[in-house]
C-alpha positions in Angstrom: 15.0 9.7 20.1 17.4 10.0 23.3 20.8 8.9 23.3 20.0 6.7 26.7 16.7 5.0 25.0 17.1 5.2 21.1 13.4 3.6 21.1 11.6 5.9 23.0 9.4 7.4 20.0 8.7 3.5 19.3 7.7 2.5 23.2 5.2 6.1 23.0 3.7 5.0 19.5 3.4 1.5 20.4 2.2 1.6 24.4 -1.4 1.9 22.5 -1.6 -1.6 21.6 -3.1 -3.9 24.5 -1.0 -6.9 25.9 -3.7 -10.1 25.2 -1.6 -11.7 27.7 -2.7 -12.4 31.1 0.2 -9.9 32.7 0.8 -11.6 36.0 2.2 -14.7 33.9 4.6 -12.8 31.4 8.2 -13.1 31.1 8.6 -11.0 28.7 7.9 -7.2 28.3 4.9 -6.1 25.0 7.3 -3.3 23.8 10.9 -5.9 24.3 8.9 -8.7 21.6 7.7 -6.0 19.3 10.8 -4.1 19.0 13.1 -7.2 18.2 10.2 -8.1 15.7 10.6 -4.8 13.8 13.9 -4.7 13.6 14.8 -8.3 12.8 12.7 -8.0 9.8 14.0 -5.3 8.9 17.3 -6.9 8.9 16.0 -10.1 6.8 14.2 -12.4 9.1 11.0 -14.0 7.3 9.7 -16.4 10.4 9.3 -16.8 13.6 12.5 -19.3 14.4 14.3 -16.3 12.1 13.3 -13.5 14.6 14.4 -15.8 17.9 17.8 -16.3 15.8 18.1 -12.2 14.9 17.5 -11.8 18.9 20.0 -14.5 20.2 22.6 -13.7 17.9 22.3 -9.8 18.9 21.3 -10.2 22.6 24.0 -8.0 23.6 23.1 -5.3 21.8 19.5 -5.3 22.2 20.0 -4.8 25.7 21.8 -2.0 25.6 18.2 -0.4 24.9 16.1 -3.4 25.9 15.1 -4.3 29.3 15.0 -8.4 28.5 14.1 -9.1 31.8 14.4 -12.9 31.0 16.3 -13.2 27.9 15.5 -13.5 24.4 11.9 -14.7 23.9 11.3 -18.2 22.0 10.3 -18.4 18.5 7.1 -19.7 20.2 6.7 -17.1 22.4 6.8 -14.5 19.2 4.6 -16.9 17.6 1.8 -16.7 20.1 1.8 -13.2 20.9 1.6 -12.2 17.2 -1.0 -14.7 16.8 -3.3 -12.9 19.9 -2.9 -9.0 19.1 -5.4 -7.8 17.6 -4.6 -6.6 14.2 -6.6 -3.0 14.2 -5.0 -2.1 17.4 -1.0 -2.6 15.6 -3.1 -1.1 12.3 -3.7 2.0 14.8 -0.2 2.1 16.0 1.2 2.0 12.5 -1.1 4.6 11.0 -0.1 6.6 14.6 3.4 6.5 13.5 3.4 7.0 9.9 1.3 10.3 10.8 4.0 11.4 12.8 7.0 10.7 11.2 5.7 11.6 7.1 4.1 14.8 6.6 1.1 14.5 4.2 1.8 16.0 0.7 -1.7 17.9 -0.5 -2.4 17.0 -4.0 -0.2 13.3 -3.8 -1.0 10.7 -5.0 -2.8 7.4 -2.8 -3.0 4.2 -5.2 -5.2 1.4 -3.3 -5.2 -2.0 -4.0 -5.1 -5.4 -2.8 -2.7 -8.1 -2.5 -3.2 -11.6 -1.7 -0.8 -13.2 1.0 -1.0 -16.6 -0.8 1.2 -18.3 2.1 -1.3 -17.3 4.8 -3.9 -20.3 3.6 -4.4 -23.2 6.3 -5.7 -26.1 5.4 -6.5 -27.7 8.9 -8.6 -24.9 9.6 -10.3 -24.7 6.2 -8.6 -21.2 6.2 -8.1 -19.7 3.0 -5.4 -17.0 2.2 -6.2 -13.3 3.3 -6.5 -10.2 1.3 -5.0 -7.4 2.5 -5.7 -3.7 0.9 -2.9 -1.2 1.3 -3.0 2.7 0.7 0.5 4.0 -1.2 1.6 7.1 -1.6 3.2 6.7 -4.5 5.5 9.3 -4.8 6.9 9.0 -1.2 6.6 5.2 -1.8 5.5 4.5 1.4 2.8 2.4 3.0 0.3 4.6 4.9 -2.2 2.0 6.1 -3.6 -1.5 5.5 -7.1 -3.3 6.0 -7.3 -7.4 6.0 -10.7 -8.5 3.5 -11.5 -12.3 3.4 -11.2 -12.4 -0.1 -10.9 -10.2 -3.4 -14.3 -9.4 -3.7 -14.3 -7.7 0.0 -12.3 -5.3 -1.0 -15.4 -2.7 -1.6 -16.6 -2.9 2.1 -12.6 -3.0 3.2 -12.1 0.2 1.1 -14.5 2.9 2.8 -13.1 1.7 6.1 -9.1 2.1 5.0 -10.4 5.2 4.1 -11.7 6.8 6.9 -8.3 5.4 9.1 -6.5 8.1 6.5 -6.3 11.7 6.3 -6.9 12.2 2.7 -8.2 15.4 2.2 -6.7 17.4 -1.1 -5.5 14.2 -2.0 -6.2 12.3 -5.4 -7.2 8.3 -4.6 -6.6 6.0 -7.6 -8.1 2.8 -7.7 -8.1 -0.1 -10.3 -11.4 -1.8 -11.6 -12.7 -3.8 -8.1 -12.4 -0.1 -6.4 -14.8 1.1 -9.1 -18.1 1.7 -7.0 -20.5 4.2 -6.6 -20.2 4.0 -3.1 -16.5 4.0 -3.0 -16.4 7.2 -5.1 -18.9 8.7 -2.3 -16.5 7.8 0.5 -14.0 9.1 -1.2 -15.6 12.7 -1.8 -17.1 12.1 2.0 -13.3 12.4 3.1 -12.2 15.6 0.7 -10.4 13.6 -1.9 -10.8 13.4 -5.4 -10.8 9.7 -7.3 -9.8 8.3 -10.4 -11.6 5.0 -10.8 -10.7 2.2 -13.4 -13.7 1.2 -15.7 -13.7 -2.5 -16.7 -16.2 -5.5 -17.4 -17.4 -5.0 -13.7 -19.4 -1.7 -14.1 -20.5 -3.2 -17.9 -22.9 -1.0 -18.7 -20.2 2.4 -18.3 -17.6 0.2 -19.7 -19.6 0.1 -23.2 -20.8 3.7 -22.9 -17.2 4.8 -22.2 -16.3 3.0 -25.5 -19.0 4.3 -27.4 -18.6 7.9 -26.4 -15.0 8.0 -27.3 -15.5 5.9 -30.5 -18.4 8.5 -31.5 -15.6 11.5 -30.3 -12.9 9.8 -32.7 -15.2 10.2 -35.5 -15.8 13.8 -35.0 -11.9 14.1 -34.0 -13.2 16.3 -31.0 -14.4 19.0 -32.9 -16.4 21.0 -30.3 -16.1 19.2 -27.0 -14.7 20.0 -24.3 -11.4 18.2 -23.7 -8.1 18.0 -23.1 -4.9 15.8 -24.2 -1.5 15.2 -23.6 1.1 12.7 -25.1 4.0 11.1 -23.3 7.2 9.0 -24.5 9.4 7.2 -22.8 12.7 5.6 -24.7 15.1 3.6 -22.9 16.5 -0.6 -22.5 15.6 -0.8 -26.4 12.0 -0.1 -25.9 9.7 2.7 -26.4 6.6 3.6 -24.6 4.2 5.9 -26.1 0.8 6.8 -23.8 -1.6 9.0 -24.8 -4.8 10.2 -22.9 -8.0 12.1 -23.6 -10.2 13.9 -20.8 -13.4 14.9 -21.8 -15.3 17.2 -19.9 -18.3 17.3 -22.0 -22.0 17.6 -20.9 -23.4 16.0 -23.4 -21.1 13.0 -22.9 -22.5 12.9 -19.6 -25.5 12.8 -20.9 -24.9 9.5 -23.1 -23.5 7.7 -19.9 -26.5 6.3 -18.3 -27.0 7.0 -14.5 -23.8 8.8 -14.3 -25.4 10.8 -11.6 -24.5 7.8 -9.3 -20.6 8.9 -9.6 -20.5 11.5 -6.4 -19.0 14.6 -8.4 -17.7 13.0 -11.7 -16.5 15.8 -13.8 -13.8 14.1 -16.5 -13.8 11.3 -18.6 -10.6 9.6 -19.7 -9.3 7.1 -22.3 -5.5 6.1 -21.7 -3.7 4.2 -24.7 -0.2 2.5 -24.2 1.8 1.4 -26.7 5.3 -0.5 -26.4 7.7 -0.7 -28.8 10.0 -3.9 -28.4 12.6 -5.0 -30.8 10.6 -8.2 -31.7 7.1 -6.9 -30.7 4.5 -4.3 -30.5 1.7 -3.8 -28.0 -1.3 -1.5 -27.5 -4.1 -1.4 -24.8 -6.8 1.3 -24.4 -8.0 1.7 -20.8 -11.4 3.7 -19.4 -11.2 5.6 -16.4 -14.0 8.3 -14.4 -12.9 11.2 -12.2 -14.1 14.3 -10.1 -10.8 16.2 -11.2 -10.8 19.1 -14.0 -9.9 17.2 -17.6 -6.3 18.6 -17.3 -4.9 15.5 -19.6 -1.1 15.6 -18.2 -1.5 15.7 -15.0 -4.4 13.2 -15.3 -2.1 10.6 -17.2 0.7 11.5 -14.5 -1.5 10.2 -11.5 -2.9 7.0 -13.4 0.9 6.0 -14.0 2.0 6.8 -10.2 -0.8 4.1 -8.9 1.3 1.2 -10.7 3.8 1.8 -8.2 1.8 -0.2 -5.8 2.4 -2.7 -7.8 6.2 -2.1 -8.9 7.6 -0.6 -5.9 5.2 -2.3 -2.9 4.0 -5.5 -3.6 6.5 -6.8 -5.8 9.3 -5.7 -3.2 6.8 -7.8 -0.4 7.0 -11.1 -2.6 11.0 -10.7 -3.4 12.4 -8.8 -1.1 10.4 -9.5 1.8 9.4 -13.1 0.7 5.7 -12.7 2.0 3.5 -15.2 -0.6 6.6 -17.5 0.5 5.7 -17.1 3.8 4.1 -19.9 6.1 2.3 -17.9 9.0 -0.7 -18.4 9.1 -2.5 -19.4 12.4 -4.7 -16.2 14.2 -3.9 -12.7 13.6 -0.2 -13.7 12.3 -0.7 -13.6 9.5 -2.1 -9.9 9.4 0.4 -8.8 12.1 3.0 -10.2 10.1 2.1 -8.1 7.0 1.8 -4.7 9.4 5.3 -5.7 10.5 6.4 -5.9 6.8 5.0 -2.4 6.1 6.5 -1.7 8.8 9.5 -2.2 8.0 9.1 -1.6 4.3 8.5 2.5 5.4 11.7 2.7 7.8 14.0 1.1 5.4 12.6 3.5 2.3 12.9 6.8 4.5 16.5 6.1 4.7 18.4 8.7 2.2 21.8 6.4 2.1 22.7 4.4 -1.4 21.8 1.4 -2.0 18.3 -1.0 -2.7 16.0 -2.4 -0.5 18.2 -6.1 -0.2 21.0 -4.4 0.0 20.1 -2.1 3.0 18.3 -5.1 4.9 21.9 -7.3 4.6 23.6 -3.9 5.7 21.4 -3.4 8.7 21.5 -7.5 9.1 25.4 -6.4 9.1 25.5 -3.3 11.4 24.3 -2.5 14.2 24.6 0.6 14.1 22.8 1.1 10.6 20.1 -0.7 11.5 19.5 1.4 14.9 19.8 4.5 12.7 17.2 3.5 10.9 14.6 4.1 13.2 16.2 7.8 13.3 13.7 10.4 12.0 15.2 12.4 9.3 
């Protein structure tokens, strides 16, 4: 990034996406709109009318690195342009620029899963809300790509493809129960990565097996199988966790799990019990998993706790943070674009090393200029 154009990486990473305008009748520069989109939501802005603001209010600035050949676009301006681009084309851009800027980490963790962007719904159009499946790496915390599904249960054809965008090879994929597919585990094996799949009511048949096997195990506390286990707790804010988990790597478990021969390279099955200790209750839940990894119990239980962070550290911070199932845009490809942008700006403001939480940094950068701009600084 030079000192004369701080944005340069940006305009490289971003040239790839096609203007869907008819070029002879723009005002406004592709890379000028897409730049004061990143950055405004970075800094806070949740709408279109909020990104026109962000640009008015720092017009000066932005074209000390902007061209702005006519101004500040219009909130309606941002509006239709976000609503033409098509979304794999920004998908390709972001993937483009996360593989540049975050070296992959062999043996990390990826925890898919879907989120629903309960705003996005439009009634006029007999539009529902869209799904959109992100990939996390959860110990980076950052998003490394994204594919829109029409609904929840699309999620298994929008997997595979999220998949092959991604260069997953040596890592470990976690998935929760929707993920849990025969085909899904293929894709995953098809790309070098290993899986750990959630068993629920959806694969029922495994789900009771699973139970049984382990029941049957409990009876015979183990006593010549092949397993492993490990035992964490966790004390702190007057509660206790205790989680305990069993990987079995038994052939004659296999054996009792009908057609197991589906599961592309399934080597270990695993039984994960959590129990919370609260001051004025107790909980406990047992839950099932398959995977092609050895039956090494801690690090097994490690990797099935990292894939929550999708939900504590990702989509949580979206809704809050980021007020996305709050948010109104809906019409076209918005919607979609507008949850890339999000990511987006999720990953920039999460590489930063400085003090401080995700609010607090946005009103910082909302703040100071010169924060925000630095944002966008490799490290």
């Amino acid at each position: 990034m030079s000192e004369e154009n701080p944005i340069e990486d940006f305009e490289v990473i971003f040239s790839i996406i096609p203007d869907p305008r008819v070029v002879s009748r723009t005002e406004h520069r592709l890379i000028d709109i897409i730049m004061i989109a990143i950055l405004a939501t970075i800094a806070g802005s949740e709408s279109w009318r909020d990104i026109e603001t962000f640009g008015q209010t720092k017009q000066a600035w932005l074209s000390t690195f902007l061209e702005l050949p006519h101004g500040i676009p219009s909130h309606d301006t941002f509006a239709r342009l976000f609503t033409l681009i098509r979304p794999e084309a920004f998908q390709k851009a972001f993937h483009r620029w996360v593989e540049q800027l975050f070296t992959r980490q062999e043996g990390e963790v990826i925890a898919i899963d879907g989120k629903k962007v309960r705003g996005s719904y439009d009634h006029a159009s007999g539009k529902g809300a869209i799904h959109m499946v992100s990939a996390w790496a959860s110990e980076r915390g950052i998003v490394l790509g994204q594919r829109k599904t029409d609904a929840k249960s699309n999620e298994i054809t929008a997997i595979p493809e999220l998949l092959r965008l991604l260069n997953i090879a040596n890592c470990t994929v976690t998935l929760d129960a929707m993920g849990c597919q025969t085909r899904i585990a293929q894709a995953i094996r098809d790309e070098k990565a290993d899986y750990i799949l959630q068993v629920k009511a959806n694969q029922k048949q495994l789900h009771l097996d699973l139970q049984d096997w382990f029941a049957y195990a409990d009876q015979m506390a183990f006593t010549g199988m092949k397993h492993d286990y490990a035992e964490t707790i966790n004390k702190g804010h007057g509660r206790i966790e205790i989680r305990r988990c069993w990987a079995v790597s038994d052939p004659l478990a296999f054996d009792y799990i009908r057609n197991y021969q589906g599961w592309a390279d399934l080597q270990t099955i695993i039984r994960v019990q959590r129990e919370r200790h609260l001051p004025i209750r107790h909980t406990q839940e047992t839950s099932y998993y398959i995977s092609s990894l050895l039956p090494d119990a801690r690090h097994l239980l490690q990797a099935i706790r990292h894939h929550w962070s999708i939900e504590n550290s990702c989509h949580w911070v979206l809704d809050v943070t980021f007020g996305e199932d709050k948010s109104r845009i809906r019409i076209g490809y918005a919607p979609q674009n507008m949850a890339i942008l999000r990511h987006l700006a999720l990953n920039i403001i999460k590489r930063d090393p400085s003090k401080g939480g995700i609010k607090q940094k946005r009103y910082r950068a909302a703040l100071d200029d010169a924060f925000l701009l630095n944002l966008l600084v490799p490290v």
